[in-house]
C-alpha positions in Angstrom: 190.9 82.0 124.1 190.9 86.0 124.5 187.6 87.1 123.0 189.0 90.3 122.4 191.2 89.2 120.0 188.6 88.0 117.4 186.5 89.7 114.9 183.6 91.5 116.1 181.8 89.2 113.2 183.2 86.3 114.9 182.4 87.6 118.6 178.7 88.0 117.6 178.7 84.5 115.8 180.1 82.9 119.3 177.8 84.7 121.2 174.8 83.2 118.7 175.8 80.0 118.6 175.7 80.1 122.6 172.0 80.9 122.2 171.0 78.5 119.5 172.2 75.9 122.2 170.9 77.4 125.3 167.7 77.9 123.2 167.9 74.0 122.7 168.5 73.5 126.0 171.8 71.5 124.8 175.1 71.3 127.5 177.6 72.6 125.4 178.4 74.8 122.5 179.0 72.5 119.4 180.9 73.5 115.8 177.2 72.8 114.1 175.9 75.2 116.6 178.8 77.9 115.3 178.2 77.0 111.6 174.5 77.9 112.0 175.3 81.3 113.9 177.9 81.9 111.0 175.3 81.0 108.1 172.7 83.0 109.6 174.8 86.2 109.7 173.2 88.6 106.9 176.6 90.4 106.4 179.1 87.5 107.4 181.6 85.8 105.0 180.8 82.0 105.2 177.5 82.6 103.1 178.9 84.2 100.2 182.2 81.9 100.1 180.3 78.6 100.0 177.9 79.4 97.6 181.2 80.9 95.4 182.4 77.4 96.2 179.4 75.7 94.8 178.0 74.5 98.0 174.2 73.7 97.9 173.1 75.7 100.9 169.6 74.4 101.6 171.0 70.8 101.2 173.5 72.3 104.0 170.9 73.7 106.0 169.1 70.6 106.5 172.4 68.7 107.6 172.5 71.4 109.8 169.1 71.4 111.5 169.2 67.7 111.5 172.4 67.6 112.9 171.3 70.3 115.9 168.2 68.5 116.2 170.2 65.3 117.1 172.2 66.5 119.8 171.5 65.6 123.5 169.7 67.9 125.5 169.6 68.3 129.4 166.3 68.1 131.3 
């Protein structure tokens, strides 16, 4: 994948989502780690579109968290 190809909004989630799982010391980057980084973005587009969408986002947050929380880390 060239990098430079992608949004800077994008870049920056990538790069996040890198240290949400570094952070949790988990061996790769996984799409709930990149769905968080999105989310968490105060000016991104995946905030505004699910709630537009109907989405319940704390009920989403916590399938989030639970679902980071579940992965397997490396000691």
């Amino acid at each position: 994948m060239r990098m430079d190809k992608l949004t800077n909004s994008l870049q920056t989630a990538i790069a996040d989502a890198q240290s949400i799982a570094v952070g949790r010391d988990h061996s790769v980057i996984e799409p709930v780690h990149l769905i968080r980084a999105l989310l968490d973005q105060r000016s991104g587009s995946a905030r505004p579109i699910l709630q537009k969408a109907g989405c319940n986002l704390a009920t989403l947050n916590s399938a989030i968290n639970s679902a980071i929380d579940s992965l397997p880390t490396i000691s």
